[in-house]
C-alpha positions, 0 to 999 in steps of 0.5 A: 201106302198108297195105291193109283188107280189108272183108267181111260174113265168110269170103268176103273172105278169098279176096280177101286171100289173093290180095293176099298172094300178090301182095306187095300190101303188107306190112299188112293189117287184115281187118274181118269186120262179121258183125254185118251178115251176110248184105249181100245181104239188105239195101237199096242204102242199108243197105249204102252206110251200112255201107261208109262205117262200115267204111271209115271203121273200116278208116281209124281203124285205120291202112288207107291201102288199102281193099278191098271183098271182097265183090260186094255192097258193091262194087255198092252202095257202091263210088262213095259210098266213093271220094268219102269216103275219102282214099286207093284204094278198089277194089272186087269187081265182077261181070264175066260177060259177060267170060265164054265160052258158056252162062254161069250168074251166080250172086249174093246178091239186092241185088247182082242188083238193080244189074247192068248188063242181063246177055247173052243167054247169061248166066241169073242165080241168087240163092240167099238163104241160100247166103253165110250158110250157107258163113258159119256151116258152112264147111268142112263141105259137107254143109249147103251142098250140101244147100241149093244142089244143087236150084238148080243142076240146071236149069243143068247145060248151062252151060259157064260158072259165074261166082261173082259173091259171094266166099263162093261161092267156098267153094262151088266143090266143090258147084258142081262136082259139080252142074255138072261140065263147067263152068268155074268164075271169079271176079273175085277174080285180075282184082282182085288183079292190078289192085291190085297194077299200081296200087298203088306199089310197094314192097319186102315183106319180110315181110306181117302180118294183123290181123282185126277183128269187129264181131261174133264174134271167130273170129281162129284160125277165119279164121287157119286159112281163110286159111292154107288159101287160101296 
């Protein structure tokens, strides 16, 4: 089996590193589009058409698998996908009312857009610049935390910070240090746990890792991203 991966950039790797962990299967193909970055920028339309590319790039490349980890592309994209491509499609979906207390959701602006109404306890944060910024300067902090630090102050009282974006998990050490007594989630586990339930099983002796850019090749740059996550 062989399982796509498909993100604007870095921010997919979370993802991936969790179906490794798994034993999902033994091939990935990781499509970093950061001919595209930022997703989060653009209209349900642009981003439908640019998930069906991907996916249909993943299928040429041999993917039977695809996943979607971005939250973003998941939103927007997730069904319009699923009616085209031949095999599984799963997708990075936000879930914050799954979440206990105050809780702070932060996501990329398009992904905003198509959220179910959201809890009273739950605020929503969509810092624009936030996934091209961890895209470009990760794992230097400095600029991140320069950037994102005055959005979290009204929020220190959250008990919950939901990171409803995968690149924001890279963040998680500024958000921390702006919000110290929260709980940090994500959906990235609740996913990878549900792949792996539903996906037939299969004997992995050994796991290997294509990447594919539609911009940039930074193969050795997410080789060693990915190998920190592991």
């Amino acid at each position: 089996m062989t399982i796509g991966v498909m993100d604007s950039g870095i921010g997919g790797l979370n993802v991936l590193a969790a179906l490794i962990e798994r034993k999902c299967a033994s091939e990935y193909i990781y499509f970093s589009d950061g001919i595209h970055l930022p997703y989060g920028d653009k209209t349900r339309e642009e981003v439908r058409a640019i998930a069906l590319s991907g996916a249909e790039t993943l299928r040429k490349r041999g993917a039977n698998v695809v996943v979607f980890g971005c939250n973003t592309l998941s939103v927007c994209a997730l069904d319009a996908v699923r009616k085209s491509f031949s095999g599984p499609v799963f997708g990075l979906l936000p879930r914050p009312e799954l979440s206990m207390g105050k809780t702070l959701l932060m996501t990329t602006p398009t992904t905003a857009l198509y959220l179910p109404r959201l809890g009273t306890e739950i605020s929503l944060l969509t810092p624009p610049l936030l996934a091209s910024l961890i895209d470009r300067h990760y794992p230097s902090s400095e600029p991140i935390e320069r950037y994102l630090s005055p959005f979290l102050t009204p929020y220190a009282d959250a008990k919950t910070v939901y990171l409803g974006c995968s690149h924001y998990a890279f963040a998680k050490s500024v958000v921390k240090k702006a919000i110290p007594n929260a709980k940090i989630t994500d959906g990235t586990a609740p996913l990878a746990d549900l792949i792996h339930a539903v996906l037939p099983e299969e004997k992995v002796k050994s796991q290997n890792v294509e990447f594919i850019f539609s911009g940039a090749n930074e193969k050795y740059r997410y080789a060693s991203i990915l190998s920190s996550l592991l």
